[in-house]
C-alpha positions as CSV (number, residue, x, y, z in Angstrom):
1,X,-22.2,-55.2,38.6
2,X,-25.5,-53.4,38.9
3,X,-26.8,-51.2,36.1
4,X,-26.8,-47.9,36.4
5,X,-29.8,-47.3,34.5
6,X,-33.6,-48.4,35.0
7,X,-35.9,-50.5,32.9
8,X,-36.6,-47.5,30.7
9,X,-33.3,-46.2,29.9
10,X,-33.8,-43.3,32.6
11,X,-30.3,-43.1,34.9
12,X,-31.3,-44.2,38.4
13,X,-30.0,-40.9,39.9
14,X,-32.6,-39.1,37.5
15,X,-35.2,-40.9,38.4
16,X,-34.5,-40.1,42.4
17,X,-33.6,-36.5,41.7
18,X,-37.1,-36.1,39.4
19,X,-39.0,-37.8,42.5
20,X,-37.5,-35.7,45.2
21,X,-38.1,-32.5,43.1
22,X,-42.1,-33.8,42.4
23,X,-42.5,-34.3,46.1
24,X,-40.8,-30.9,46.8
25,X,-43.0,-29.1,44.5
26,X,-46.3,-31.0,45.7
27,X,-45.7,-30.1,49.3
28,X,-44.8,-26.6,48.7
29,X,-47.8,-26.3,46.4
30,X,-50.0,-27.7,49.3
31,X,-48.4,-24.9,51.7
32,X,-49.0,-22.0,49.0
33,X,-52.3,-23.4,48.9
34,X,-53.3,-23.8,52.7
35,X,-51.4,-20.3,53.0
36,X,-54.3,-18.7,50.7
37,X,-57.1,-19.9,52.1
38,X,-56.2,-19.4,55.6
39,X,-55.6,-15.5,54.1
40,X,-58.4,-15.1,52.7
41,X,-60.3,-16.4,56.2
42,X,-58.4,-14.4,58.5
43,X,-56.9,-10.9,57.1
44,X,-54.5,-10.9,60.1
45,X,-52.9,-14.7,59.0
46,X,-49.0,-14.4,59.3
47,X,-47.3,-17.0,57.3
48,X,-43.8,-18.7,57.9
49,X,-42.7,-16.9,54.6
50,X,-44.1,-13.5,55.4
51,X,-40.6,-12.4,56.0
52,X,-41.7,-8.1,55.9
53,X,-44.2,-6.1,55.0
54,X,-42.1,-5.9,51.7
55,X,-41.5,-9.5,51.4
56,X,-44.8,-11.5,52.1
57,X,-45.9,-14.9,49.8
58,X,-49.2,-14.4,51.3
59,X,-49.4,-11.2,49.5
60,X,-48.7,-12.7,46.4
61,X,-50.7,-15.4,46.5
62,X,-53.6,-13.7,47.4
63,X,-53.0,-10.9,44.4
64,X,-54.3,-11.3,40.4
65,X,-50.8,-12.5,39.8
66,X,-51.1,-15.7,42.8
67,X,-54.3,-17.1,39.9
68,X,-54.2,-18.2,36.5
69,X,-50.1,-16.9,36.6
70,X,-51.7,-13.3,36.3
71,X,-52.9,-13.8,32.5
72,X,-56.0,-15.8,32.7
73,X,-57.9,-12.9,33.7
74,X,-56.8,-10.6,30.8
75,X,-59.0,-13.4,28.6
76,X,-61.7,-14.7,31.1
77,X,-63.6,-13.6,34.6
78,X,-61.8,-14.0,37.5
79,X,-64.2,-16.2,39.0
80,X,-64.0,-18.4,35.9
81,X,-62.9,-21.8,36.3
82,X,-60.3,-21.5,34.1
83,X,-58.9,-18.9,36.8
84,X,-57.6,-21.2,39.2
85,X,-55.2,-20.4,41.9
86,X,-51.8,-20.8,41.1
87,X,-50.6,-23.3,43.8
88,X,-53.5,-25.7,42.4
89,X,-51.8,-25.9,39.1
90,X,-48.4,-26.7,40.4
91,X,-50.8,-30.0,42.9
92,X,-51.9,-31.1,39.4
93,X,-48.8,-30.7,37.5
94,X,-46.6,-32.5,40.2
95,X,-49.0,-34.9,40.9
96,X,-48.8,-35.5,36.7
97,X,-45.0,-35.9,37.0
98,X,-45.2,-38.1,39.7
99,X,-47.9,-40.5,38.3
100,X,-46.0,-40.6,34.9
């Protein structure tokens, strides 16, 4: 009878769900990402999830709120590299969970 559980003590099907979500994440960090700077190059960029005028993620992304989660600028310039676009934190932090 197989185990159930890995090497470390983490349940197999934890292990594949935490994957699948990392790769998830990554990819639609990478989108959010490539969704910015094609904005901020062309003004007229329509986006697969600019669903309205009302609803538009390239909106957001491109707003104080789409850097540093909308705080960072309250305590430091908004060119300051602490004031990173929020879509590159969420490449590093899935890119973290997936390495570890």
């Amino acid at each position: 009878m197989s185990s159930s559980k890995s090497s470390d003590g983490v349940p197999k099907w934890e292990s594949k769900a935490r994957f699948a979500l990392c790769v998830l994440g990554l990819i639609l960090s990478v989108y959010a990402l490539h969704v910015k700077f094609s904005r901020e190059s062309d003004p007229d960029y329509r986006a697969m999830c600019d669903l309205a005028e009302s609803v538009s993620c390239s909106k957001v992304f491109t707003s104080r709120w789409g850097r540093g989660f909308g705080f960072v600028q309250l305590f430091a310039q908004e060119d300051s590299l602490l004031n990173q676009p929020n879509s590159l934190l969420g490449i590093i932090f899935y890119t973290l969970q997936l390495v570890l």
